[in-house]
N, C-alpha and C positions, 0 to 999 in steps of 0.2 A: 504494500500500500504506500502512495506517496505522497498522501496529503499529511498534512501537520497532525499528529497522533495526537499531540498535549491537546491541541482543538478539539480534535473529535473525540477524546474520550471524556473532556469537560462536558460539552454537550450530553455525550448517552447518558455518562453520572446524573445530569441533568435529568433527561428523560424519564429516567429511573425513576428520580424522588419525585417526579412527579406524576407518574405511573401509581407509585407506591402513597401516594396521596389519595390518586382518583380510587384506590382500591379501600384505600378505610373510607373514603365519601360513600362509596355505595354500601361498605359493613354498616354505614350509618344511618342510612335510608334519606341522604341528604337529596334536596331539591335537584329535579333532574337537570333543567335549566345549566345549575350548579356545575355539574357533572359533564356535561356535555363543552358547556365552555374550558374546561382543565382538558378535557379530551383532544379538544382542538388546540389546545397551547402544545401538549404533549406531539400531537402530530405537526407540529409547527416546527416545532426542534428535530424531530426527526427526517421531516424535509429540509431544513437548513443541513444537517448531517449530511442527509445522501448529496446536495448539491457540492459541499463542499469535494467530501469523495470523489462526485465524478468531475468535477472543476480541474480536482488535480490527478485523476487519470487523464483527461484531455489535454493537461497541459507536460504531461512526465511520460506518462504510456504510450499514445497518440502518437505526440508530439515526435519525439524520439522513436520509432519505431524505423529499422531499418531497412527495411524493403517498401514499397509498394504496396507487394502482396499482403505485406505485415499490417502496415498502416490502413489500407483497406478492410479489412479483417476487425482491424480495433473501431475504426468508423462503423461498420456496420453491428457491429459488440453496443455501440454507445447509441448506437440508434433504435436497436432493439429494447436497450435500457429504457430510451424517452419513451417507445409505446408503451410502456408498461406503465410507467410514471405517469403518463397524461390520459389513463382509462379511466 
């Protein structure tokens, strides 16, 4: 991986406590409203995550790839990514 590790594993820690939040809200039988909002912060950080990742696969992996056929290869790798990411 060659994105900045100290980033991305602040973030998941991130994620984490706040995963680990949304789960005593619901042991709690808090307002869904409630819930649903932390849900969407939690997948908020976890899309900054992935973009950072592929930010810096395109710019280390991509970028640097030796052949053609290689780089090609990695293009269409990152393009399958995005249809997955914008379903």
């Amino acid at each position: 991986m060659k994105a900045d590790k100290g980033k991305v594993l602040k973030l998941l820690k991130t994620a984490r406590g706040q995963i680990d939040g949304i789960i005593k809200m619901v042991e709690e039988d808090r307002y869904c409203i409630d819930i649903s909002h932390q849900l969407m912060a939690a997948a908020a950080i976890l899309n900054t995550t992935n973009r950072e990742v592929l930010s810096a696969h395109l710019k280390s992996c991509v970028n640097n790839a030796e052949t053609a056929q290689e780089r090609e290869e990695k293009i269409d790798e990152l393009i399958g990514m995005l249809g997955k990411i914008m379903k």
